[in-house]
C-alpha positions in Angstrom: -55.1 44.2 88.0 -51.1 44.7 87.9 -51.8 46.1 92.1 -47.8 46.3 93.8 -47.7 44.9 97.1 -45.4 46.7 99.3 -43.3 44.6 102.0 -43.0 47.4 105.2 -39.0 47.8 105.7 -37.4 45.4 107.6 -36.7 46.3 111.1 -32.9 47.3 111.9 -31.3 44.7 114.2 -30.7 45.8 117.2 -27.8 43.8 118.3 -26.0 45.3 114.9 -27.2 49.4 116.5 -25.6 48.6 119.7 -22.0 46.8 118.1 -21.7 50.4 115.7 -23.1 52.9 118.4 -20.1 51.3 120.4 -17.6 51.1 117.9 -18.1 54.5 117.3 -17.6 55.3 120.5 -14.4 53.6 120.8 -13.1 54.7 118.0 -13.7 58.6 118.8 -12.2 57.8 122.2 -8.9 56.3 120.5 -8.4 59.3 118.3 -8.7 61.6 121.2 -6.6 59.8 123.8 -4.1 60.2 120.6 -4.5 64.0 120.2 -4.3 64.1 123.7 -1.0 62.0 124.3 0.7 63.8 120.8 -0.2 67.5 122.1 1.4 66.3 125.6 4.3 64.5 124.4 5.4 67.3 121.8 3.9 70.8 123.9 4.9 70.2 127.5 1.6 70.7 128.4 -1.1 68.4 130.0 -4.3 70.2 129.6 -6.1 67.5 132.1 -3.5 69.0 134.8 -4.5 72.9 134.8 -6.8 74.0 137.3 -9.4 76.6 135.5 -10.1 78.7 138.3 -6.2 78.9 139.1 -6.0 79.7 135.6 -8.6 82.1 135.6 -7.6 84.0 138.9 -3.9 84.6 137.5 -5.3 85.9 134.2 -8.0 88.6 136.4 -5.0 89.9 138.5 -2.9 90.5 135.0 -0.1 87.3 135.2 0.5 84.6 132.5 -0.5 81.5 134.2 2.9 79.3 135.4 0.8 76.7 134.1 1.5 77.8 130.2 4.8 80.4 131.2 7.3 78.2 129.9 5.5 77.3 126.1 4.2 80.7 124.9 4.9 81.1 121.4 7.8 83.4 121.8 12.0 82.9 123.0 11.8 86.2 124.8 10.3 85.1 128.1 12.2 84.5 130.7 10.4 82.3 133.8 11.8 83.8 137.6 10.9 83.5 140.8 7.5 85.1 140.4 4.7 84.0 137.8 4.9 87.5 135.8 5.9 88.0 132.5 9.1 89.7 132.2 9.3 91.6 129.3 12.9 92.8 127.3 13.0 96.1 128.7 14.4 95.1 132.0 16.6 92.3 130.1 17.5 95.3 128.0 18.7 97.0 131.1 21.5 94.3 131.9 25.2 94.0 129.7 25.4 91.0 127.9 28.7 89.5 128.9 28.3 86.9 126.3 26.4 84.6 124.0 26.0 80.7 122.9 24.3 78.8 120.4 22.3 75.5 121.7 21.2 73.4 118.7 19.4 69.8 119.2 17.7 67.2 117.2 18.7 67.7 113.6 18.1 63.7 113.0 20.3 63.9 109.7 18.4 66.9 108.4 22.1 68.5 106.8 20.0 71.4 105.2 18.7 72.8 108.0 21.6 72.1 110.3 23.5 74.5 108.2 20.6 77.0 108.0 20.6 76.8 111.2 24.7 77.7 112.1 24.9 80.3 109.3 21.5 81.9 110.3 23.1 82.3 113.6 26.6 83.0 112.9 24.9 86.0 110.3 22.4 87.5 112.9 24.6 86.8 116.3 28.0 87.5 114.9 29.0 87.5 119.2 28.6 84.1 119.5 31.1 82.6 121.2 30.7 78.7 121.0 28.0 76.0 120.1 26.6 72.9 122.2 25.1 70.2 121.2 22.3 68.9 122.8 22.5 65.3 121.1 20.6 63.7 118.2 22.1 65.0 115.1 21.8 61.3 113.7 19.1 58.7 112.9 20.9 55.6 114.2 24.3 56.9 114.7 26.7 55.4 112.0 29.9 56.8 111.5 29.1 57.8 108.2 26.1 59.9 109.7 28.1 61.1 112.6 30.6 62.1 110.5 28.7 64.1 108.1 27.1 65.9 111.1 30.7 66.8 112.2 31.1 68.3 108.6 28.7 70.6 109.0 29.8 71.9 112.9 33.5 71.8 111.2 32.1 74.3 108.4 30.9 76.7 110.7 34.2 77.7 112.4 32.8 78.2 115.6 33.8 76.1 118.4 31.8 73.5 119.3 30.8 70.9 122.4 28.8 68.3 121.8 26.8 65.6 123.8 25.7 62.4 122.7 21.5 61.8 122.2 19.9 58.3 122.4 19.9 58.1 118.2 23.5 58.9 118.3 23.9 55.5 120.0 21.8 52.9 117.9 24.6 51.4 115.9 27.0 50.9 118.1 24.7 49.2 120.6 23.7 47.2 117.4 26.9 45.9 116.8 27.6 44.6 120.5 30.2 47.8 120.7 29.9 50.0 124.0 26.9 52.7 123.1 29.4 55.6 122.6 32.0 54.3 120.3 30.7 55.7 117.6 30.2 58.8 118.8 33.3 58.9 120.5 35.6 57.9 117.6 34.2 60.9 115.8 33.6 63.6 118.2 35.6 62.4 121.3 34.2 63.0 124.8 31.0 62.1 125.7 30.8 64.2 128.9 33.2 67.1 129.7 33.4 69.9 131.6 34.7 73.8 130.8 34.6 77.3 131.7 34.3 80.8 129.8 33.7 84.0 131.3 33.7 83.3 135.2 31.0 80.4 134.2 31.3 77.0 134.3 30.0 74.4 131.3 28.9 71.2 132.3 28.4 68.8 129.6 26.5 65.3 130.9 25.8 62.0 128.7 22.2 60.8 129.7 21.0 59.5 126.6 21.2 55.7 127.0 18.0 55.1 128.1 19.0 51.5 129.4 22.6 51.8 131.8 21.8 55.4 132.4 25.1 57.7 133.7 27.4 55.4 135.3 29.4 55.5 138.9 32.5 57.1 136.9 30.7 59.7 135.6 28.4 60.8 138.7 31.6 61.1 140.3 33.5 63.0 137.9 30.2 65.3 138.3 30.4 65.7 142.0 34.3 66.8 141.7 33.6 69.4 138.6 30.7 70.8 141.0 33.1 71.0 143.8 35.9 72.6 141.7 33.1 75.0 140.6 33.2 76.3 144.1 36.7 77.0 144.6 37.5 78.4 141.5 34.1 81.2 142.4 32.0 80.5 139.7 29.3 83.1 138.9 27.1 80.3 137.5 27.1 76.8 136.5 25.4 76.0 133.4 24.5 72.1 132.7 23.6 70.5 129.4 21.7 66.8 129.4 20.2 65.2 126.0 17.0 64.3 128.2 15.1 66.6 130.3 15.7 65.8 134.1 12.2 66.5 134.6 9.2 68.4 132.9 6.0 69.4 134.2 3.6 67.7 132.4 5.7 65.6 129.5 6.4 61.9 130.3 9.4 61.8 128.2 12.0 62.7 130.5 15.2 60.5 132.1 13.8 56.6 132.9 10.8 56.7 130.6 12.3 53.3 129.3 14.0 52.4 132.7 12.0 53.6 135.5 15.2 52.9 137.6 16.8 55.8 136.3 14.1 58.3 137.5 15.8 57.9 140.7 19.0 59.1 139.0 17.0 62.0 137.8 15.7 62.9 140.8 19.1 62.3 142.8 20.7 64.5 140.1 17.8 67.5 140.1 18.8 67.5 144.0 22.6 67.5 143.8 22.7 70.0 141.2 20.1 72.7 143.1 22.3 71.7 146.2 25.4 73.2 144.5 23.6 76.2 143.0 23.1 75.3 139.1 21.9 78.1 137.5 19.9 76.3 134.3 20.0 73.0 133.3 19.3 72.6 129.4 17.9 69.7 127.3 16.7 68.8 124.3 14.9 65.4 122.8 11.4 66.8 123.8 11.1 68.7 120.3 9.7 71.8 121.8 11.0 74.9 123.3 10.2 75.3 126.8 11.4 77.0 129.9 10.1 76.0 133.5 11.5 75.2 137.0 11.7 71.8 138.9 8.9 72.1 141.3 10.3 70.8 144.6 14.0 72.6 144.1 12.8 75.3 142.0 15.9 74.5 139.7 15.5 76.7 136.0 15.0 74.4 133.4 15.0 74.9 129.4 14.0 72.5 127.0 15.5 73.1 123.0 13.0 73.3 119.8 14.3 70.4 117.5 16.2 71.4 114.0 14.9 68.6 111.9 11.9 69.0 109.8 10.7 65.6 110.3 8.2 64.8 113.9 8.6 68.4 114.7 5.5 70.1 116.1 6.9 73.1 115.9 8.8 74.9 112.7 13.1 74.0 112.8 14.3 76.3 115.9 17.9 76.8 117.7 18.5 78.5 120.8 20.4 81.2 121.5 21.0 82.4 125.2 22.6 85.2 126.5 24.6 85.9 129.8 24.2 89.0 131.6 27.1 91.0 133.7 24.6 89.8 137.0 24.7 86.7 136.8 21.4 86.0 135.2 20.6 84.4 131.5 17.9 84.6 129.1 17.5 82.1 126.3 15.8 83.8 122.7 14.1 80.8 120.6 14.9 81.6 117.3 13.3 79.9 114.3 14.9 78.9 111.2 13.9 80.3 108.0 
């Protein structure tokens, strides 16, 4: 008498299945081309690029892949002319002649900066001098410059210090040349130096737009040739941006691509006159690896800041052996 009638369900449109089956699918494929591209930018490492049966082969016959060498989790590696692992017993083998503090990327993160000098004044009381790798700034005002310098000032260790492409922002903003900033607080933006029979080469790289300059590529070649006469047991270079990394786009002329050229020219002049390492920082990840046509030692310098670091705050300390030879220890900060 009261009987329900049921209505079947209404058939799903098929047009609306297809539209969400492929919005799905392009959304899954956004998020991993973003994994993908933040694990590459901040590691060093482009996973697409390693060849598992190379991989494979160098694990079976007992050798850490060159592939992942340079960004294992530890500052006590030390990447030569063969793909082994060399341990610290041999390094413990060799006199230190002398040690130096490389610090990077503190992007206005005070706190940690000075964490970062007292930690290593306190646990490398033989530390003979700091550089700078660039960046200790946001945009690079004089009053953030300045408060940076306070805390290099406060750690009475003496300190060389490079320009990065934050420490420019301002001045560029205000029409001023790049550096001024930077210069009015800290002088030089490129200088040269030597300590112990080595010589210290200090380059300014970070503006992404002009890149080095005819004066200062100049000034380069004469402080490599003076290198020579004086005997130098090693020449030891410091950029803000890496010359070159294996597998991380963010190198010299990722904004210009003109200055890749200048990269490349550089790479070449410096393994021409026998560099010994060339260090960097910018990339926000410690790693060590060689230029693959020149075979030129390269060493990239964890970050300090705690802000868009993939890894912990880190320094770098690196120690020079009575041969000739250097090993850099990734310390983090605590």
């Amino acid at each position: 008498m009261f009987g329900r009638k049921y209505k079947g369900r209404r058939s799903p449109n098929i047009v609306f299945v297809i539209f969400r089956l492929i919005l799905s699918v392009f959304m899954f494929t956004l998020l991993l081309g973003g994994v993908y591209s933040a694990y590459k930018h901040f590691s060093g490492l482009d996973p697409l690029k390693l060849n598992p049966q190379s991989v494979l082969n160098q694990l079976l016959e007992g050798r850490v892949p060159k592939e992942v060498l340079g960004i294992l989790p530890t500052g006590k590696q030390i990447l030569g002319q063969s793909d082994k692992l060399i341990q610290a017993n041999p390094v413990a083998l060799k006199k230190v002649v002398f040690k130096f503090l490389l610090v990077a990327d503190s992007h206005n993160d005070r706190s940690n900066l000075n964490k970062a000098l007292s930690l290593a004044k306190k646990n490398y009381p033989d530390i003979q001098f700091i550089i700078g790798l660039g960046d200790y700034t946001e945009v690079g005002t004089l009053n953030e410059l300045q408060a940076a310098k306070q805390e290099f000032d406060s750690s009475s260790l003496r300190y060389f210090l490079l320009p990065g492409d934050h420490d420019l922002w301002d001045s560029r903003d205000k029409s001023l040349s790049p550096d001024a900033n930077f210069r009015q607080v800290f002088g030089p933006t490129y200088q040269s130096f030597s300590f112990g029979n080595f010589k210290f080469i200090l380059l300014y790289n970070s503006d992404n737009y002009t890149g080095m300059g005819a004066d200062q590529l100049d000034w380069l070649s004469t402080e490599l040739d003076k290198a020579k006469i004086e005997g130098s047991r090693g020449i030891f270079v410091f950029v803000h941006e890496p010359l070159f990394h294996p597998s991380s786009d963010h190198v010299m002329g990722r904004v210009e691509k003109k200055l890749k050229l200048e990269a490349k020219n550089l790479i070449q002049e410096l393994a021409e006159n026998k560099a010994t390492k060339v260090f960097a920082g910018d990339i926000h990840f410690f790693s060590q690896y060689e230029e693959l046509q020149t075979k030129l030692q390269m060493v990239t310098v964890g970050a300090i800041t705690i802000e868009r670091n993939p890894q912990s705050p880190r320094f770098g300390v690196v120690s020079v052996f009575d041969d000739g030879s250097s090993s850099v220890e990734d310390v983090e900060v605590k």
